[in-house]
C-alpha positions as CSV (number, residue, x, y, z in Angstrom):
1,X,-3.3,-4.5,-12.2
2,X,-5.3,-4.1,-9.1
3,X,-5.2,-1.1,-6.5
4,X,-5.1,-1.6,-3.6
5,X,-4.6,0.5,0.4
6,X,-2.0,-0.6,3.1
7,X,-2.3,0.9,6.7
8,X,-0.7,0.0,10.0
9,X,-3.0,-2.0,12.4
10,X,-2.6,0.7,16.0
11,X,-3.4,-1.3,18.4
12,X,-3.3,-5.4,17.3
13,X,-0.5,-7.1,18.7
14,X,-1.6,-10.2,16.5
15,X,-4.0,-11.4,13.8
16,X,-5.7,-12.8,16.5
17,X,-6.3,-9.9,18.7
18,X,-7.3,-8.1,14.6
19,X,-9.9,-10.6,14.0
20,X,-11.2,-10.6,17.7
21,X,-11.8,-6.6,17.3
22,X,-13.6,-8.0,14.4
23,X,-15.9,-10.0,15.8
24,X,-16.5,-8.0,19.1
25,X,-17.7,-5.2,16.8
26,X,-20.0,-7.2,15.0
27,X,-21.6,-8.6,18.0
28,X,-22.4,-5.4,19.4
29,X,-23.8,-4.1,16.0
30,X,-26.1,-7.0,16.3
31,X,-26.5,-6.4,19.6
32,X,-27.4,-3.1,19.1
33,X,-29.5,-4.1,15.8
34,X,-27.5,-1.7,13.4
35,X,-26.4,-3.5,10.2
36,X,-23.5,-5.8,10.7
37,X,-20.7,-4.8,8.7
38,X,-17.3,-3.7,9.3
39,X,-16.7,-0.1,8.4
40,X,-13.3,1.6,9.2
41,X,-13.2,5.2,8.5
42,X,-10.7,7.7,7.4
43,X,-10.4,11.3,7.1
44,X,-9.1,11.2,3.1
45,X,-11.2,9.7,0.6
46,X,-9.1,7.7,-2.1
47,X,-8.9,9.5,-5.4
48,X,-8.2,6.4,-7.5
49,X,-12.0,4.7,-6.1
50,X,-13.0,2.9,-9.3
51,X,-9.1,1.7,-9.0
52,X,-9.7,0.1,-5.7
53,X,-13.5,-0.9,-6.1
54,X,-12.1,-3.5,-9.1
55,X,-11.2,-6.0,-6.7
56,X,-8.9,-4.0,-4.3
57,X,-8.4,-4.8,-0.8
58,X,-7.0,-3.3,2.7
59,X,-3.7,-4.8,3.3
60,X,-3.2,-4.6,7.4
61,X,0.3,-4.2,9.1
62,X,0.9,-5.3,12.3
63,X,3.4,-4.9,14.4
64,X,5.8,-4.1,11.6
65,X,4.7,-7.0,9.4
66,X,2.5,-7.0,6.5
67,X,0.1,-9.9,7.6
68,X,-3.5,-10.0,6.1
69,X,-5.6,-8.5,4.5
70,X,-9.5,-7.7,3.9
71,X,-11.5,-7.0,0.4
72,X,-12.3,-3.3,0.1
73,X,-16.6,-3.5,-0.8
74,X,-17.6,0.0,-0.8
75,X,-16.2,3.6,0.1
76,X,-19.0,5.1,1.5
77,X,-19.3,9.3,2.9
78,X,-19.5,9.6,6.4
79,X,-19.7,12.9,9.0
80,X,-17.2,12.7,11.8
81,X,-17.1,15.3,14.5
82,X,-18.8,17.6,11.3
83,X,-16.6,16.9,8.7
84,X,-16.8,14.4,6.0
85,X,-15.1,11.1,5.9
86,X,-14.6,8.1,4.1
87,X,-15.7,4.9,5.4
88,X,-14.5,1.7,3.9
89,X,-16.4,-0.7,4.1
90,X,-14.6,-4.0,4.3
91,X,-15.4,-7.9,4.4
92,X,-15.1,-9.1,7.5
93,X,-12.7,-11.6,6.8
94,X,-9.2,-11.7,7.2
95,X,-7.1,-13.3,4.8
96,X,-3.8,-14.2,5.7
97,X,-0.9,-13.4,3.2
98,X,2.7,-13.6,3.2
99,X,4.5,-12.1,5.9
100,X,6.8,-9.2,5.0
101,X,8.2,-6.0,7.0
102,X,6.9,-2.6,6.2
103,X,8.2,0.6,7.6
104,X,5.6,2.9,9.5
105,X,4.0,5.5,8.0
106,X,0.6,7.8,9.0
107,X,-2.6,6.8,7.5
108,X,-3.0,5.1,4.4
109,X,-1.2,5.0,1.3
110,X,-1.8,3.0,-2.4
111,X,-0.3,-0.2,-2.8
112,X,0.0,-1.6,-5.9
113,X,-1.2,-4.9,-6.8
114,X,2.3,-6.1,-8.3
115,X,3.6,-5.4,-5.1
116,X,0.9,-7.2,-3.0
117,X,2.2,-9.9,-1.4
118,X,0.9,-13.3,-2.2
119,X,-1.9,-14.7,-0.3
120,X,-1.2,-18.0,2.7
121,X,-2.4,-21.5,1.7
122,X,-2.0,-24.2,3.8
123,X,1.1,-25.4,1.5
124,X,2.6,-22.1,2.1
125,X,2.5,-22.0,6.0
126,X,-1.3,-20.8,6.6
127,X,-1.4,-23.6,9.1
128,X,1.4,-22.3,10.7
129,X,1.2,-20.9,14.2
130,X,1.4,-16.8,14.0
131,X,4.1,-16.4,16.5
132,X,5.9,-19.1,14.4
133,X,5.5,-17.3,11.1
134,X,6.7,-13.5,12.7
135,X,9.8,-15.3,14.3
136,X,10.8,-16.7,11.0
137,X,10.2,-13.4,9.0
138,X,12.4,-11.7,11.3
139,X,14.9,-14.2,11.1
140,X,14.9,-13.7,7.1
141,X,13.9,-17.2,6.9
142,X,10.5,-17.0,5.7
């Protein structure tokens, strides 16, 4: 079974405003003419790496609701304020998957693939608008 993280989204209200940050990032990278990929780092690294780097991806909550998530490439060391870090490095798409609440927590934690929830297609509401989908998942109808 795949590994994979889950951690809250500080600071999205939306998908939307998830994959703008995206984007904006990107465009300064190139901007600035750095490599253009999307690197979010964290002070653990993941002890279960070859786990995760067998098709594992970051699962992203926001605003209480599990709601996409991005394939996990690479865990790369980084040095933050002197100390090391781990950077995941993640494709820069978001993939939209089933809605479902999740408590808070602090920083990252293991999510197990059985657990995962399924990814969106178009039959299963991708094409549904997002304000749409969180209303219905809090409803318990979705």
């Amino acid at each position: 079974m795949t590994l994979h993280l889950i951690k809250l989204c500080v600071g999205a209200e939306s998908v939307k405003d998830q994959a703008d940050w995206i984007r904006n990032r990107l465009s300064e990278l190139k901007r600035k003419g750095k490599p253009q990929e999307h690197v979010h780092i964290t002070r653990m690294w993941p002890k279960r790496e070859d786990e995760l780097l067998k098709g594992g991806s970051l699962y992203w909550v926001i605003k209480g609701q599990i709601a996409v998530r991005q394939r996990l490439l690479e865990l790369r060391e980084v040095i933050k304020n002197g100390a090391p870090h781990c950077a995941l490095v993640l494709d820069p798409k978001l993939i939209a998957t089933e809605r479902r609440f999740h408590r808070p927590f602090q920083g990252w934690r293991y999510f197990d693939g059985k657990d995962a929830p399924r990814d969106l297609t178009r039959a299963r509401g991708a094409a549904m608008p997002e304000e749409l989908q969180v209303e219905l998942v809090e409803l318990g109808l979705l």
